[in-house]
C-alpha positions in Angstrom: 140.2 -167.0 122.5 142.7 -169.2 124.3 145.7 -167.7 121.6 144.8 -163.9 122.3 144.9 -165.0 125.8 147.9 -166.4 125.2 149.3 -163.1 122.8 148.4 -160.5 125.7 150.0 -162.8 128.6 153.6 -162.9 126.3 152.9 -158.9 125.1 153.4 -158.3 128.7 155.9 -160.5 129.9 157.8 -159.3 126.9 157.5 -155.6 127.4 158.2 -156.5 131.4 161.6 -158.3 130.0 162.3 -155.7 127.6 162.0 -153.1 130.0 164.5 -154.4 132.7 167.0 -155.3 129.3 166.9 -151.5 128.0 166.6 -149.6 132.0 170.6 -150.2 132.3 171.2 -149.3 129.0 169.3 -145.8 129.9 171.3 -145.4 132.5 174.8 -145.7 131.3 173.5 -143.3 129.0 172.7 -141.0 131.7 175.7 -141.8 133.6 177.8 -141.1 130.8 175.7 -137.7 130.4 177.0 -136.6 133.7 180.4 -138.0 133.7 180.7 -135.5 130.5 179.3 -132.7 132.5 181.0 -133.1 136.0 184.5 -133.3 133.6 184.0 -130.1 132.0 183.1 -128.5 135.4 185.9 -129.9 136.7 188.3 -128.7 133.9 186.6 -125.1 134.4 187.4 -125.3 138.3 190.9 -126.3 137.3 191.3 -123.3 135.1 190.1 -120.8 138.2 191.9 -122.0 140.3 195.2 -121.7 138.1 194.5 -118.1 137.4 193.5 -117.6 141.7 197.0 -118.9 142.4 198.7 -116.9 139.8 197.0 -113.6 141.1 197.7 -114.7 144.7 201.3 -115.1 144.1 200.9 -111.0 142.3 199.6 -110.3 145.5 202.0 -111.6 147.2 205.1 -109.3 145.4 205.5 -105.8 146.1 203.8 -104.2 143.7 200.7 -106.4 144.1 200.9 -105.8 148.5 200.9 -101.6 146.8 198.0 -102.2 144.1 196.3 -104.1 146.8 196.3 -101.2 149.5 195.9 -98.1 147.0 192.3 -100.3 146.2 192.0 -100.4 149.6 192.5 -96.5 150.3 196.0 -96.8 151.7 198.5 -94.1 150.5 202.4 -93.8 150.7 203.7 -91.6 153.4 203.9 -87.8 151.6 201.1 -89.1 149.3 197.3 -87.4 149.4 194.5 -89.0 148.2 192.4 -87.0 146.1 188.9 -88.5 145.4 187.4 -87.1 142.3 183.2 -88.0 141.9 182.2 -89.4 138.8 180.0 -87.7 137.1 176.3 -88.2 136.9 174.2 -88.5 133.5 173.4 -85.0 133.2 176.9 -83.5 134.0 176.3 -83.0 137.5 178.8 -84.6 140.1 176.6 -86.2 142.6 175.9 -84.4 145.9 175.3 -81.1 144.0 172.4 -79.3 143.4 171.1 -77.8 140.2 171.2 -74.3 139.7 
C-alpha cells in the first residue's frame, strides 16, 4: 500500500515538474509563431508603403495633379465634360423608361 502511495505522490510531483520544464518550451514555440507572423506583416506593410510613396510622388508631377482632377470632375479651360451612363443589363441606360 505504502509503495502505490508512494508511486501516486512521485506521478504527481513528476507531472507538476514536468509541466513547469515543458510551459517555456511552449512558449518560445508560440513566441517564435508570432515573431514569424508579425515579420511577414511587417514586410507586407513595407511593400505598401513603397508603392503609397511612389504613387504620391505621381501625384505630385503634372500629369498626376491632371489625372488627379479629371477623376475628380475638373476639366481644362475650353474643355466640356461629357458624362456618358453606362449601360444597364438589358440595354437600357439608367434613368430611362422602357417603351
Amino acid at each position: 500500500m505504502r509503495v502505490l502511495i508512494l508511486v501516486g505522490v512521485a506521478g504527481a510531483v513528476g507531472t507538476g515538474v514536468a509541466g513547469k520544464i515543458v510551459r517555456p518550451f511552449q512558449l518560445c514555440s508560440a513566441e517564435g509563431r508570432e515573431e514569424r507572423r508579425i515579420a511577414l506583416e511587417l514586410q507586407a506593410l513595407r511593400k505598401e508603403n513603397v508603392a503609397l510613396e511612389r504613387k504620391i510622388e505621381y501625384v505630385k508631377t503634372p500629369r498626376g495633379v491632371a489625372e488627379a482632377a479629371r477623376k475628380l470632375g475638373y476639366v481644362k479651360p475650353g474643355e466640356v465634360m461629357l458624362v456618358i451612363p453606362e449601360e444597364e443589363p438589358g440595354g437600357q441606360a439608367p434613368n430611362q423608361r422602357p417603351r
